[in-house]
PQR file of N, CA, C, O and H, with PARSE charges and radii, in Angstrom:
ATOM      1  N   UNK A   1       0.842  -1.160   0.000 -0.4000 1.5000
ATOM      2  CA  UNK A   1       0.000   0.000   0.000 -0.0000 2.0000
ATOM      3  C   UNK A   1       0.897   1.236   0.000  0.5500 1.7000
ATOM      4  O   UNK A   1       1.933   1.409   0.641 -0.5500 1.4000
ATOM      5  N   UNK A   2       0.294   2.044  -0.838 -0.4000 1.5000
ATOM      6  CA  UNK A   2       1.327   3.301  -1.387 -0.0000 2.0000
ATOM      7  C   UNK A   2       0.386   4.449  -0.549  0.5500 1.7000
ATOM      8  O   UNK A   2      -0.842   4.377  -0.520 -0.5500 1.4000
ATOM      9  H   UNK A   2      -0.548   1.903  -1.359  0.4000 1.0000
ATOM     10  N   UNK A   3       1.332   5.738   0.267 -0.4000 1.5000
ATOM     11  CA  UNK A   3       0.314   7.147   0.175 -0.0000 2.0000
ATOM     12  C   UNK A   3       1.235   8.130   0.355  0.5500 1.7000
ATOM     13  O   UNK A   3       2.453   8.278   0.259 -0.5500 1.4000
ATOM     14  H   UNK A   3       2.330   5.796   0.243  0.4000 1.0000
ATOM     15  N   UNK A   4       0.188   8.805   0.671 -0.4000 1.5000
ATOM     16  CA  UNK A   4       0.440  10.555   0.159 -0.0000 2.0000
ATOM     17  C   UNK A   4       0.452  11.532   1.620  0.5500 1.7000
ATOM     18  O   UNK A   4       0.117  12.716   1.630 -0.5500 1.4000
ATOM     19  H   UNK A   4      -0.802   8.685   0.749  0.4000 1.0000
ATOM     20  N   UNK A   5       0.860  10.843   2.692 -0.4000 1.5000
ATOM     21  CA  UNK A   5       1.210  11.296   3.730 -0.0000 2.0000
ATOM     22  C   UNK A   5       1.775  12.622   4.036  0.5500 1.7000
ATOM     23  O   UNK A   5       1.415  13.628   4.649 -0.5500 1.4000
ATOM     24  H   UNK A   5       1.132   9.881   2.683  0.4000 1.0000
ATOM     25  N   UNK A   6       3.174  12.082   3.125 -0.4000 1.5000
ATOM     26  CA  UNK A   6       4.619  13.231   3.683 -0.0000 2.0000
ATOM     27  C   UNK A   6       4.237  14.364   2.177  0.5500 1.7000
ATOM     28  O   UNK A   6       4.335  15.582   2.327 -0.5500 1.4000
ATOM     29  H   UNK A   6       3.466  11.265   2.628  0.4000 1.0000
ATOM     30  N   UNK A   7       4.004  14.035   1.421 -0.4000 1.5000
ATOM     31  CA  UNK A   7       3.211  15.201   0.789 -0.0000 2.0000
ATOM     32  C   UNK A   7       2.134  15.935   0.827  0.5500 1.7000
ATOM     33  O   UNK A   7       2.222  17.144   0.617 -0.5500 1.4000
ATOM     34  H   UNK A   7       3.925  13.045   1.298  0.4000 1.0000
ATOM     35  N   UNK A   8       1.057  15.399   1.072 -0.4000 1.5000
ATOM     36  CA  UNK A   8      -0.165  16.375   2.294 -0.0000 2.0000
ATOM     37  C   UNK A   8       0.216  16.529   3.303  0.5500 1.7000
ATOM     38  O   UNK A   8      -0.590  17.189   3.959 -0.5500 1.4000
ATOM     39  H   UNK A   8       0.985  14.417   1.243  0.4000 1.0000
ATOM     40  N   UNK A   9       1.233  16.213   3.941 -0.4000 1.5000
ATOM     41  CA  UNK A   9       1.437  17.097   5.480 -0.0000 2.0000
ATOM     42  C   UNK A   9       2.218  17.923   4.981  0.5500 1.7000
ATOM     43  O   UNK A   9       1.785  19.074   4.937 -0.5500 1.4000
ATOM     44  H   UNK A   9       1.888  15.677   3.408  0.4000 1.0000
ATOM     45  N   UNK A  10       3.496  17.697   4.480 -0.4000 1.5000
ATOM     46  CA  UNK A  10       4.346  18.901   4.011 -0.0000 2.0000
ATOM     47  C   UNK A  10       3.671  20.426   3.012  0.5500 1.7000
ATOM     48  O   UNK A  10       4.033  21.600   3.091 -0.5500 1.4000
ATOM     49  H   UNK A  10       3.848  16.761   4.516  0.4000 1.0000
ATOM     50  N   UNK A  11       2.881  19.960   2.358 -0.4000 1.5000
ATOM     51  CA  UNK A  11       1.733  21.022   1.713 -0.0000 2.0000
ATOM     52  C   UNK A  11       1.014  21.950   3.151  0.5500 1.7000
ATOM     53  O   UNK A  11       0.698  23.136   3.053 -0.5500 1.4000
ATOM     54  H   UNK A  11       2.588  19.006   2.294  0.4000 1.0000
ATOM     55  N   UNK A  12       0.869  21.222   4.296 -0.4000 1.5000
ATOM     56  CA  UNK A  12       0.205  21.785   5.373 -0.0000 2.0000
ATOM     57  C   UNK A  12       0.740  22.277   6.328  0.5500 1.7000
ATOM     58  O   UNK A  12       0.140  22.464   7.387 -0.5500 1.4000
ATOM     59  H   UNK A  12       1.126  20.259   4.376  0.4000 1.0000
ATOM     60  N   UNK A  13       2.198  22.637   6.096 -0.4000 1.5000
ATOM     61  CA  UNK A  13       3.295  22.937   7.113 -0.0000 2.0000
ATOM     62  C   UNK A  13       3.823  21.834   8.309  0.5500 1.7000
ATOM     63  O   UNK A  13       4.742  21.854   9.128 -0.5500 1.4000
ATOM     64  H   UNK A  13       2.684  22.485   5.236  0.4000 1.0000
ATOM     65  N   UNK A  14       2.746  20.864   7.966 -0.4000 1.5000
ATOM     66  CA  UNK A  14       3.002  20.119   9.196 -0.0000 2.0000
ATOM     67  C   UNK A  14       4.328  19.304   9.627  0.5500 1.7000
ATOM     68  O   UNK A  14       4.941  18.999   8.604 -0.5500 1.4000
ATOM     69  H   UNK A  14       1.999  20.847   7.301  0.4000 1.0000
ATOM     70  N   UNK A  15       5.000  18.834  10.832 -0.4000 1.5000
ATOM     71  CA  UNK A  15       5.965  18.461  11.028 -0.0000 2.0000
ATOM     72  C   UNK A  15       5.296  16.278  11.225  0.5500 1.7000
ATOM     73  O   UNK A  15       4.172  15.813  11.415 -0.5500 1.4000
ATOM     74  H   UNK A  15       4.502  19.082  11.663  0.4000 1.0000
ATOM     75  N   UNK A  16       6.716  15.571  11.042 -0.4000 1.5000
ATOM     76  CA  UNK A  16       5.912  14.614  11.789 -0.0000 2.0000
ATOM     77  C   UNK A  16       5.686  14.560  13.219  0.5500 1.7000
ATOM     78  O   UNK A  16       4.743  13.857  13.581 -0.5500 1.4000
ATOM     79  H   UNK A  16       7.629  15.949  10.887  0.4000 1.0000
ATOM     80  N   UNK A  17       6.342  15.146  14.079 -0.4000 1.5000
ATOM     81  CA  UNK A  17       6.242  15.054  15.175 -0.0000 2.0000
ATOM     82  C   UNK A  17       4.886  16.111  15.423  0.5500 1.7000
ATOM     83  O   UNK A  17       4.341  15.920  16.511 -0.5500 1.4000
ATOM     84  H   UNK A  17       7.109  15.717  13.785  0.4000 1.0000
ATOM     85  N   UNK A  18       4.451  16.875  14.821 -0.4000 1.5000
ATOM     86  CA  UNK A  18       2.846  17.341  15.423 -0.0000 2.0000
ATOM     87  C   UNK A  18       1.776  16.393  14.559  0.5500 1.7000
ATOM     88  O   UNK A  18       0.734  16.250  15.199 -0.5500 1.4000
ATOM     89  H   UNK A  18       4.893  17.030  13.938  0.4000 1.0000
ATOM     90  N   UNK A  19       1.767  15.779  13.405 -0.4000 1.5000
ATOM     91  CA  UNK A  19       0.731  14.872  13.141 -0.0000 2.0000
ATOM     92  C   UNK A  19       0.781  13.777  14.085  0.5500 1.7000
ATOM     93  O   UNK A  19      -0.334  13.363  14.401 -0.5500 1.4000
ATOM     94  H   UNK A  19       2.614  15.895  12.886  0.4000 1.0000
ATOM     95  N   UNK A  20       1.979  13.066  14.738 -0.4000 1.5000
ATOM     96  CA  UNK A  20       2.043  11.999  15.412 -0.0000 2.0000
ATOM     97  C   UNK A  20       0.950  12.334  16.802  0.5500 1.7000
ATOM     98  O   UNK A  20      -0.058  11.704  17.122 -0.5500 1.4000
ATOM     99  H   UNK A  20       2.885  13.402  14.482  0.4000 1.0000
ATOM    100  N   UNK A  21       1.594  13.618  17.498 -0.4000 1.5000
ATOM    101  CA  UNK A  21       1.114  14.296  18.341 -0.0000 2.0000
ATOM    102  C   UNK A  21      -0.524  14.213  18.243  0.5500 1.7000
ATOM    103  O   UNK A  21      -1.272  13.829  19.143 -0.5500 1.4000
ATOM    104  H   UNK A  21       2.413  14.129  17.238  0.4000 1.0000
ATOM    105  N   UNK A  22      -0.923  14.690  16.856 -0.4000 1.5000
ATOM    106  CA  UNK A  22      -2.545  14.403  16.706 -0.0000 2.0000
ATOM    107  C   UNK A  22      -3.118  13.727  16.768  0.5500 1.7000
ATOM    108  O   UNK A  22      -4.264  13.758  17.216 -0.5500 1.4000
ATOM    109  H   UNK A  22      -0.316  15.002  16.125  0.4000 1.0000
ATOM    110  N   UNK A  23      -2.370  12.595  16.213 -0.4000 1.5000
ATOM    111  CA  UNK A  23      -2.912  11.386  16.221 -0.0000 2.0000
ATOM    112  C   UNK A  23      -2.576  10.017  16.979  0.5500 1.7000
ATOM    113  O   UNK A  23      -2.615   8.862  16.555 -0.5500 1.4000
ATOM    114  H   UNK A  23      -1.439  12.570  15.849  0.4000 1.0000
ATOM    115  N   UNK A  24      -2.220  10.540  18.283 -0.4000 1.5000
ATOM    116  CA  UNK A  24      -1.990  10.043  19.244 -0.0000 2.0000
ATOM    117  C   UNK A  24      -0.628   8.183  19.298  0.5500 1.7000
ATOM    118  O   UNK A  24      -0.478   7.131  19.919 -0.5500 1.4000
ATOM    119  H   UNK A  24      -2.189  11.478  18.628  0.4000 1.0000
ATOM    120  N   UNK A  25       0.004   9.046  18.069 -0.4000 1.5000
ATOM    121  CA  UNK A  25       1.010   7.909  17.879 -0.0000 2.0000
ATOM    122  C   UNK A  25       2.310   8.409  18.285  0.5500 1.7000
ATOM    123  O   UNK A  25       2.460   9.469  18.893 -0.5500 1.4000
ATOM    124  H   UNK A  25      -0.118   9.901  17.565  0.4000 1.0000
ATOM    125  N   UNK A  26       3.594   7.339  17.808 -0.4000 1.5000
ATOM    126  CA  UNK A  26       4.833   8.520  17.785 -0.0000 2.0000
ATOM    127  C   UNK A  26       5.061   8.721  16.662  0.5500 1.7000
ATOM    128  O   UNK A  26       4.403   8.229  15.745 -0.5500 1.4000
ATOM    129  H   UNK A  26       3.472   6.478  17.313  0.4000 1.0000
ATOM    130  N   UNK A  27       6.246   9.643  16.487 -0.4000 1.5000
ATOM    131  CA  UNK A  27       6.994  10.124  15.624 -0.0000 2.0000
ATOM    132  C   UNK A  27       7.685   8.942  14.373  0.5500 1.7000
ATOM    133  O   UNK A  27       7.927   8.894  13.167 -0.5500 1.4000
ATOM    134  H   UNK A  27       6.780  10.042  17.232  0.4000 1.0000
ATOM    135  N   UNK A  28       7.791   8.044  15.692 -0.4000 1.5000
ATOM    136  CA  UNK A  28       8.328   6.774  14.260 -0.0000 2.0000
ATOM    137  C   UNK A  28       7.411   6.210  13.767  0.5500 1.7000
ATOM    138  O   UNK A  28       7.512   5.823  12.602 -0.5500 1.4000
ATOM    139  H   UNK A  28       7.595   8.083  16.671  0.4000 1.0000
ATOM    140  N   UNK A  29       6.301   6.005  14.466 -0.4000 1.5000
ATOM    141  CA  UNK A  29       5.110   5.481  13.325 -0.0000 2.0000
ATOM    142  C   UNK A  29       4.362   6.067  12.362  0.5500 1.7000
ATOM    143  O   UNK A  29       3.656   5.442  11.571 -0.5500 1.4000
ATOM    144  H   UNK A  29       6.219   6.319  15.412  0.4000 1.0000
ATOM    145  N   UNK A  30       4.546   7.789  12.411 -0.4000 1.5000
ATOM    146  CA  UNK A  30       4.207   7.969  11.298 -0.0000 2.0000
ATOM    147  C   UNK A  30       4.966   8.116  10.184  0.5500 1.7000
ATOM    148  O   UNK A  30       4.438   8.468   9.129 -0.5500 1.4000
ATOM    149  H   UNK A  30       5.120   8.298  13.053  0.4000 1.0000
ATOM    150  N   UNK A  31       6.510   7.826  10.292 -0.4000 1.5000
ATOM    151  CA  UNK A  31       7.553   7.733   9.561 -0.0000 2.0000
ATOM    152  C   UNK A  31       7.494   6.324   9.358  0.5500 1.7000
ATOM    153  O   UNK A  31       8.215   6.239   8.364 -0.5500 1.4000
ATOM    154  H   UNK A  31       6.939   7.540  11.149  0.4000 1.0000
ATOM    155  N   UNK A  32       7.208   5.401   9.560 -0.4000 1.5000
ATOM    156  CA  UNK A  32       7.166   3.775   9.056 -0.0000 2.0000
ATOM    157  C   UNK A  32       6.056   3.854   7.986  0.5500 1.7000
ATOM    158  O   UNK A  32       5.955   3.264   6.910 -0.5500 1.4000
ATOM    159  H   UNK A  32       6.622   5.470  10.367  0.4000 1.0000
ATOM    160  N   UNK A  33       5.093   4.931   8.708 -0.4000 1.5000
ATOM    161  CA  UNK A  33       3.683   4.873   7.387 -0.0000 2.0000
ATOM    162  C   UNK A  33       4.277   5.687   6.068  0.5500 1.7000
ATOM    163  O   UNK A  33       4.114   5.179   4.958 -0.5500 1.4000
ATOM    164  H   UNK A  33       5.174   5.410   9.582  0.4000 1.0000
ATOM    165  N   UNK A  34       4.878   6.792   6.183 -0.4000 1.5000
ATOM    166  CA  UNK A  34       5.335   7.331   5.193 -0.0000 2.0000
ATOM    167  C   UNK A  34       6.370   7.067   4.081  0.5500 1.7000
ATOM    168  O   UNK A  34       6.766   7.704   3.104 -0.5500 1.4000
ATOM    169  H   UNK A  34       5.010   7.205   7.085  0.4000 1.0000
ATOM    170  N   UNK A  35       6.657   5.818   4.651 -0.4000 1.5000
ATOM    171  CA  UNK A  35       7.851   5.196   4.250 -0.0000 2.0000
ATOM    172  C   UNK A  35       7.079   3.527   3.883  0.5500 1.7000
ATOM    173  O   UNK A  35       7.772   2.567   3.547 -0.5500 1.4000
ATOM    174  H   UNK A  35       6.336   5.301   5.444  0.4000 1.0000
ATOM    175  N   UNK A  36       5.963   3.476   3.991 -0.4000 1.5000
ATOM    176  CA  UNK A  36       5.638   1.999   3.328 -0.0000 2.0000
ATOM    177  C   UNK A  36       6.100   1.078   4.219  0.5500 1.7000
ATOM    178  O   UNK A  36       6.020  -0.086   3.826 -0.5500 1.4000
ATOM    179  H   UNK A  36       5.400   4.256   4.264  0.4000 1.0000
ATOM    180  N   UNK A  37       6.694   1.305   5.616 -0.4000 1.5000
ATOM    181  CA  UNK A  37       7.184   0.161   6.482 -0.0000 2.0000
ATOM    182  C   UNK A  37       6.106  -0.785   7.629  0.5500 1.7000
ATOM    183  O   UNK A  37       6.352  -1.796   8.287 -0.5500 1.4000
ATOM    184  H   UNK A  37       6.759   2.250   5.935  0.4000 1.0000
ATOM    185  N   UNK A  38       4.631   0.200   7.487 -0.4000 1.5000
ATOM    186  CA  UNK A  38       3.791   0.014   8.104 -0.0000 2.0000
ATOM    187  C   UNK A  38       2.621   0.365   7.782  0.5500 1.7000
ATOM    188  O   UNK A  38       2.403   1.477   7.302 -0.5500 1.4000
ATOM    189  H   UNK A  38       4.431   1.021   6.952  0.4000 1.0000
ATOM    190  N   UNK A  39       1.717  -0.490   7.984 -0.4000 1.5000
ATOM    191  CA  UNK A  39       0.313  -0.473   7.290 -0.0000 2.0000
ATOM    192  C   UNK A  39      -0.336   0.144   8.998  0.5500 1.7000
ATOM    193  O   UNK A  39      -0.206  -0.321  10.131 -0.5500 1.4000
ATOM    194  H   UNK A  39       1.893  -1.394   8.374  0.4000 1.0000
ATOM    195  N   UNK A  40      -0.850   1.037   8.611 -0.4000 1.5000
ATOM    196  CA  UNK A  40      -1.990   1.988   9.718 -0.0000 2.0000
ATOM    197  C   UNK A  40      -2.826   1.111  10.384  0.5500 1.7000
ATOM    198  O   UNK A  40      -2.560   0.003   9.920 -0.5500 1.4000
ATOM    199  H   UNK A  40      -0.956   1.415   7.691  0.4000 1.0000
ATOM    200  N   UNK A  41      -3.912   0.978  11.430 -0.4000 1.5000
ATOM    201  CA  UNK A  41      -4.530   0.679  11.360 -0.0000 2.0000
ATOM    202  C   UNK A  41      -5.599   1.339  10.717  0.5500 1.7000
ATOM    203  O   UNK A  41      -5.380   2.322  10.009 -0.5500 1.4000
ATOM    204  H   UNK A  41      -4.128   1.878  11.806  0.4000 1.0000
ATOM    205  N   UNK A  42      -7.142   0.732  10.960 -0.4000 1.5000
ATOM    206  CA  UNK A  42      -8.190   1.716   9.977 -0.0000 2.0000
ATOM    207  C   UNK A  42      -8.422   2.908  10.756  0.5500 1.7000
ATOM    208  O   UNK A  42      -8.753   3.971  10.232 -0.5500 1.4000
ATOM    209  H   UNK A  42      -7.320  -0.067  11.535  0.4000 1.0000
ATOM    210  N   UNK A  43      -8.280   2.776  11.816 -0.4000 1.5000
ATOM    211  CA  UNK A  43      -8.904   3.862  12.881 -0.0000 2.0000
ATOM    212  C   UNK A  43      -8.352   4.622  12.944  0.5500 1.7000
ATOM    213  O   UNK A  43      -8.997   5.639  13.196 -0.5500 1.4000
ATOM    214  H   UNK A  43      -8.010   1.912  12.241  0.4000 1.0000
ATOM    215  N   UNK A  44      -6.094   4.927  12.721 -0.4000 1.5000
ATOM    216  CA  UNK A  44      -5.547   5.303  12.592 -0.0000 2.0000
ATOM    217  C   UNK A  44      -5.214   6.376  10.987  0.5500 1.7000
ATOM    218  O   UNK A  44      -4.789   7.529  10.915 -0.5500 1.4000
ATOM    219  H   UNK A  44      -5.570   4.101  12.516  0.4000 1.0000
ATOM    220  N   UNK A  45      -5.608   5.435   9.910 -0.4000 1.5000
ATOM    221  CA  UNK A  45      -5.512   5.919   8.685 -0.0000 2.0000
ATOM    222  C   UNK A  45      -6.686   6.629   8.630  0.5500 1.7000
ATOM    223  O   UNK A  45      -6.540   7.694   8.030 -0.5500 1.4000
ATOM    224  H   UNK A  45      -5.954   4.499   9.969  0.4000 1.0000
ATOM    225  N   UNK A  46      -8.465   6.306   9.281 -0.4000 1.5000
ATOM    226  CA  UNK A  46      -9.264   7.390   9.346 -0.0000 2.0000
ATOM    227  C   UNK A  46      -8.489   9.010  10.260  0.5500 1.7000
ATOM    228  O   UNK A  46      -8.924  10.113   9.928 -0.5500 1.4000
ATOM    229  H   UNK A  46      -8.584   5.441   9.769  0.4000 1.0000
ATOM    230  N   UNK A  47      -7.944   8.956  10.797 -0.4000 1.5000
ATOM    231  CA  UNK A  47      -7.563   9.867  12.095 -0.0000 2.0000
ATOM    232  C   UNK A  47      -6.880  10.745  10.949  0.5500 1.7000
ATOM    233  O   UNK A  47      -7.347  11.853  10.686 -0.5500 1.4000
ATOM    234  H   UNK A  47      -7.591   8.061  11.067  0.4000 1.0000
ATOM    235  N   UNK A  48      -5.716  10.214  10.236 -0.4000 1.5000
ATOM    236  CA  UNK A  48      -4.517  11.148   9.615 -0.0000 2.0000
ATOM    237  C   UNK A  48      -5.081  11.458   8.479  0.5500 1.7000
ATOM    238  O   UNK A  48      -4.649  12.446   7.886 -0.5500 1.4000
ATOM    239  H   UNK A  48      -5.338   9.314  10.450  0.4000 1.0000
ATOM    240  N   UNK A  49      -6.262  10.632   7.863 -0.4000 1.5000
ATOM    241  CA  UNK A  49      -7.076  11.453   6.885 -0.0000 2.0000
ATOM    242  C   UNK A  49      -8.217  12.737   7.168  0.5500 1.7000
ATOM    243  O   UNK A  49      -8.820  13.647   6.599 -0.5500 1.4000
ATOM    244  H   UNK A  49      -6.613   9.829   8.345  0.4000 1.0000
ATOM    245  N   UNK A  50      -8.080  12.279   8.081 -0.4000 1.5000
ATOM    246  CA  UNK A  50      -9.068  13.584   8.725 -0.0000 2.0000
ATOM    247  C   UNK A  50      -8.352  15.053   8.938  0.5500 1.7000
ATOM    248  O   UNK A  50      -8.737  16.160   8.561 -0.5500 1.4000
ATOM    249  H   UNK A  50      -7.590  11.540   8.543  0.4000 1.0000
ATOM    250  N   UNK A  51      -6.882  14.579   9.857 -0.4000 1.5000
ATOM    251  CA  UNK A  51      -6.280  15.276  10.458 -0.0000 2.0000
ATOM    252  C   UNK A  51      -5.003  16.343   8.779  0.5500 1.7000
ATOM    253  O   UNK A  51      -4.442  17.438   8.797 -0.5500 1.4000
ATOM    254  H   UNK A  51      -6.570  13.680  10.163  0.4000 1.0000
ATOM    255  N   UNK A  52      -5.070  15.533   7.960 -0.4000 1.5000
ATOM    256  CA  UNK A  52      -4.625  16.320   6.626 -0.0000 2.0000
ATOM    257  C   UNK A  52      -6.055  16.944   5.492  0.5500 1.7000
ATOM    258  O   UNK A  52      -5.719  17.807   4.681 -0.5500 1.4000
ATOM    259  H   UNK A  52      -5.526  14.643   7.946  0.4000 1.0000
ATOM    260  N   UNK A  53      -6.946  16.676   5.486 -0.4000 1.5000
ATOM    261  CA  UNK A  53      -8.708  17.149   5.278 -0.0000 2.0000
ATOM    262  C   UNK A  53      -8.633  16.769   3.762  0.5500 1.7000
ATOM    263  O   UNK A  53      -8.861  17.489   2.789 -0.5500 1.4000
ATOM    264  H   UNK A  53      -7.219  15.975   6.145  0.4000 1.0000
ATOM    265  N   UNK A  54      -8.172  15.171   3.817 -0.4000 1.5000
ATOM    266  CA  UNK A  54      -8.688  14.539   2.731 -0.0000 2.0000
ATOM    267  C   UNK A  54      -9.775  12.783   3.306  0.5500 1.7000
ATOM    268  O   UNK A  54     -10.332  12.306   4.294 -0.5500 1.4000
ATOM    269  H   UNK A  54      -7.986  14.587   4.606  0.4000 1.0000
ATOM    270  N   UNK A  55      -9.592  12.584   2.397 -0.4000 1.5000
ATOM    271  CA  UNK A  55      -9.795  11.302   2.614 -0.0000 2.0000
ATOM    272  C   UNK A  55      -9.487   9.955   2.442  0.5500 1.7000
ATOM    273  O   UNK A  55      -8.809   9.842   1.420 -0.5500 1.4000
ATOM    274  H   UNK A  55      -9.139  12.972   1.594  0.4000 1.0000
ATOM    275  N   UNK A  56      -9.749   8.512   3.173 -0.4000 1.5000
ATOM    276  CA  UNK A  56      -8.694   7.529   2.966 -0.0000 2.0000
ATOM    277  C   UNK A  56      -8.537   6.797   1.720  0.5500 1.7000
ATOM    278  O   UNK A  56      -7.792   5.821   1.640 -0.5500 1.4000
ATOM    279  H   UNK A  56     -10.300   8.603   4.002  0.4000 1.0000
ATOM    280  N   UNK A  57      -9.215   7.239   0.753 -0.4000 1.5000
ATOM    281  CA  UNK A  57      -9.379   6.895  -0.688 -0.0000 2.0000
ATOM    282  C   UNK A  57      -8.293   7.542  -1.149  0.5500 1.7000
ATOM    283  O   UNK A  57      -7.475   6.869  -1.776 -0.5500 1.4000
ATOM    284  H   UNK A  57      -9.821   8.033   0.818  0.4000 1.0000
ATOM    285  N   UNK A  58      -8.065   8.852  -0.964 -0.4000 1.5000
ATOM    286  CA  UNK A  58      -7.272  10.240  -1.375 -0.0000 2.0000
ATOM    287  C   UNK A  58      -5.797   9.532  -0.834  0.5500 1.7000
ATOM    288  O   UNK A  58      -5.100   9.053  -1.729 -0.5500 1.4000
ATOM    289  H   UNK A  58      -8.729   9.398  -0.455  0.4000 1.0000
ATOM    290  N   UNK A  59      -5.260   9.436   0.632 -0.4000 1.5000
ATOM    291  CA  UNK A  59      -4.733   9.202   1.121 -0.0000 2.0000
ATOM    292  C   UNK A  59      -3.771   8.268   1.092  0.5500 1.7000
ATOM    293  O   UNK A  59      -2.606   8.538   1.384 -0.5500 1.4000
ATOM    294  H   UNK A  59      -5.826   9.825   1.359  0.4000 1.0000
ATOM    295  N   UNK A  60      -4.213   6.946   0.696 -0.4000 1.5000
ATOM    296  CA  UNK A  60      -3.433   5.575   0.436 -0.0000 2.0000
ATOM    297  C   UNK A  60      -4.129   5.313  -1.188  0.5500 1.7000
ATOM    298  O   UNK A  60      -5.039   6.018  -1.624 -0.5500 1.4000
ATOM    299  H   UNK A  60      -5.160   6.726   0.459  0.4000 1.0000
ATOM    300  N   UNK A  61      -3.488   4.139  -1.975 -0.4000 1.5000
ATOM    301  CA  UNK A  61      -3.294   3.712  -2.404 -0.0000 2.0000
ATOM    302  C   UNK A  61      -3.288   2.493  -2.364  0.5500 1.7000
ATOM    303  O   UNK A  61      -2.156   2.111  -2.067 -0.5500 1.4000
ATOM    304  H   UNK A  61      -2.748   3.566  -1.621  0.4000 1.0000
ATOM    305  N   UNK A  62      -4.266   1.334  -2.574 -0.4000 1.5000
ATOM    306  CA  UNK A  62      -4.397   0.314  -2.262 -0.0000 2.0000
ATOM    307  C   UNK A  62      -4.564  -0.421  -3.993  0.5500 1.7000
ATOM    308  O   UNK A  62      -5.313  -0.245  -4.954 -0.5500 1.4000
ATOM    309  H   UNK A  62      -5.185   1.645  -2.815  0.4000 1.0000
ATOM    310  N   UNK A  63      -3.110  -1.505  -3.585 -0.4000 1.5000
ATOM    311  CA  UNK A  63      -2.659  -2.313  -4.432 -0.0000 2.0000
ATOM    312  C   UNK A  63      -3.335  -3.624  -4.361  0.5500 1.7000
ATOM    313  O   UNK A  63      -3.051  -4.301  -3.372 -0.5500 1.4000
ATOM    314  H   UNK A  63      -2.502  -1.647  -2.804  0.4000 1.0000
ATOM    315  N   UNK A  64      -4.384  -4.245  -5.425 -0.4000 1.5000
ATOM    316  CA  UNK A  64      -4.556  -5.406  -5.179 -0.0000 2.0000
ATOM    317  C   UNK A  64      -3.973  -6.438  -6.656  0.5500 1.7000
ATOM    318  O   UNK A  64      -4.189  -6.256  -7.854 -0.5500 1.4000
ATOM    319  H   UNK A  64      -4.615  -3.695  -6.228  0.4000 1.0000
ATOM    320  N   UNK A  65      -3.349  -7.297  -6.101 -0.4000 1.5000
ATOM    321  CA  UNK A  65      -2.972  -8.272  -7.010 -0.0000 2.0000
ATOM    322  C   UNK A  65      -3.878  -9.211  -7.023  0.5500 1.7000
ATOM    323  O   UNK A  65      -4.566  -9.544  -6.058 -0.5500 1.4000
ATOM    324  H   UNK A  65      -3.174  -7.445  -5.127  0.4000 1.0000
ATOM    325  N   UNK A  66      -3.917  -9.784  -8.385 -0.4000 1.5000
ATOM    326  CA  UNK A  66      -4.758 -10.775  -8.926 -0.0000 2.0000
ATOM    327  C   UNK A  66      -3.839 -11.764  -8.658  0.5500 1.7000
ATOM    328  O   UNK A  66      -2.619 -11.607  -8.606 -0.5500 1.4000
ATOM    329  H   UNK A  66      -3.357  -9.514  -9.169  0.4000 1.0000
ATOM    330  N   UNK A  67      -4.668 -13.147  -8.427 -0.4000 1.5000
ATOM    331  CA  UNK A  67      -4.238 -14.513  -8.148 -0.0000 2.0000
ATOM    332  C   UNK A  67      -4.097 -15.300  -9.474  0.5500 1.7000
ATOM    333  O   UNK A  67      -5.090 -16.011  -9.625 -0.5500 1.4000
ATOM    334  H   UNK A  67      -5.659 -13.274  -8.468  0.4000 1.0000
ATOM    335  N   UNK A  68      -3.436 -15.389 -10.226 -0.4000 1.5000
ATOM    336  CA  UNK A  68      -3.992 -16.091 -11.685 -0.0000 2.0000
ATOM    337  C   UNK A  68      -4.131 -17.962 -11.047  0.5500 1.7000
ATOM    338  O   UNK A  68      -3.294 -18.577 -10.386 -0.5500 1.4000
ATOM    339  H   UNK A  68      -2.629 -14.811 -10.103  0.4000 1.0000
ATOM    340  N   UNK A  69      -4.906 -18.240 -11.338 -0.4000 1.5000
ATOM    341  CA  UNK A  69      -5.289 -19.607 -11.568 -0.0000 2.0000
ATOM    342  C   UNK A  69      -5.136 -20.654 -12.600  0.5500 1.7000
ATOM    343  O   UNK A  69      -5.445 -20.393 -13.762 -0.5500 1.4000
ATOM    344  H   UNK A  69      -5.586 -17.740 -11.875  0.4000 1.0000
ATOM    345  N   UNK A  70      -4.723 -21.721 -12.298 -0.4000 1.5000
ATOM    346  CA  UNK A  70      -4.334 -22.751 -13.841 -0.0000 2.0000
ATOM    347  C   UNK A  70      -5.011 -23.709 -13.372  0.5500 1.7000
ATOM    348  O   UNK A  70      -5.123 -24.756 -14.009 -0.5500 1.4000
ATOM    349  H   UNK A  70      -4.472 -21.934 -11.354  0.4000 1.0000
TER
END
C-alpha cells in the first residue's frame, strides 16, 4: 500500500512530530507509514485522513494483485 502522507502534510506545514502528536502515535510510526514500512490501522488511517482534510481513498493507495489460476 502506497500514500500521500509526507506530501499532504508537508503542503500543510506540518511536522511529523505534530501529526504523530494528533494522532496520538509517535513520531516513528508515522515515519514507518510514510515510508511503506507500516500499514496503519483503519482507525488510525481514518484519524490522519481527517487530520490532513482529505480522505482515505485520497490518502493511500491500495494495491490489489490478482491470483492467476491454472
Amino acid at each position: 500500500m502506497k500514500n500521500n502522507i509526507r506530501g499532504l502534510r508537508k503542503a500543510m506545514k506540518i511536522s511529523q512530530e505534530e501529526l504523530a502528536k494528533r494522532s496520538n502515535v509517535s513520531r516513528q510510526t508515522i515515519n514507518a507509514i510514510e515510508n511503506n514500512k507500516y500499514d496503519p490501522t483503519l482507525n488510525l488511517a481514518f484519524t490522519i485522513a481527517y487530520l490532513l482534510n482529505t480522505n482515505v481513498d485520497d490518502l493511500f493507495q491500495f494495491e490489489i494483485k490478482e491470483n492467476k489460476r491454472r
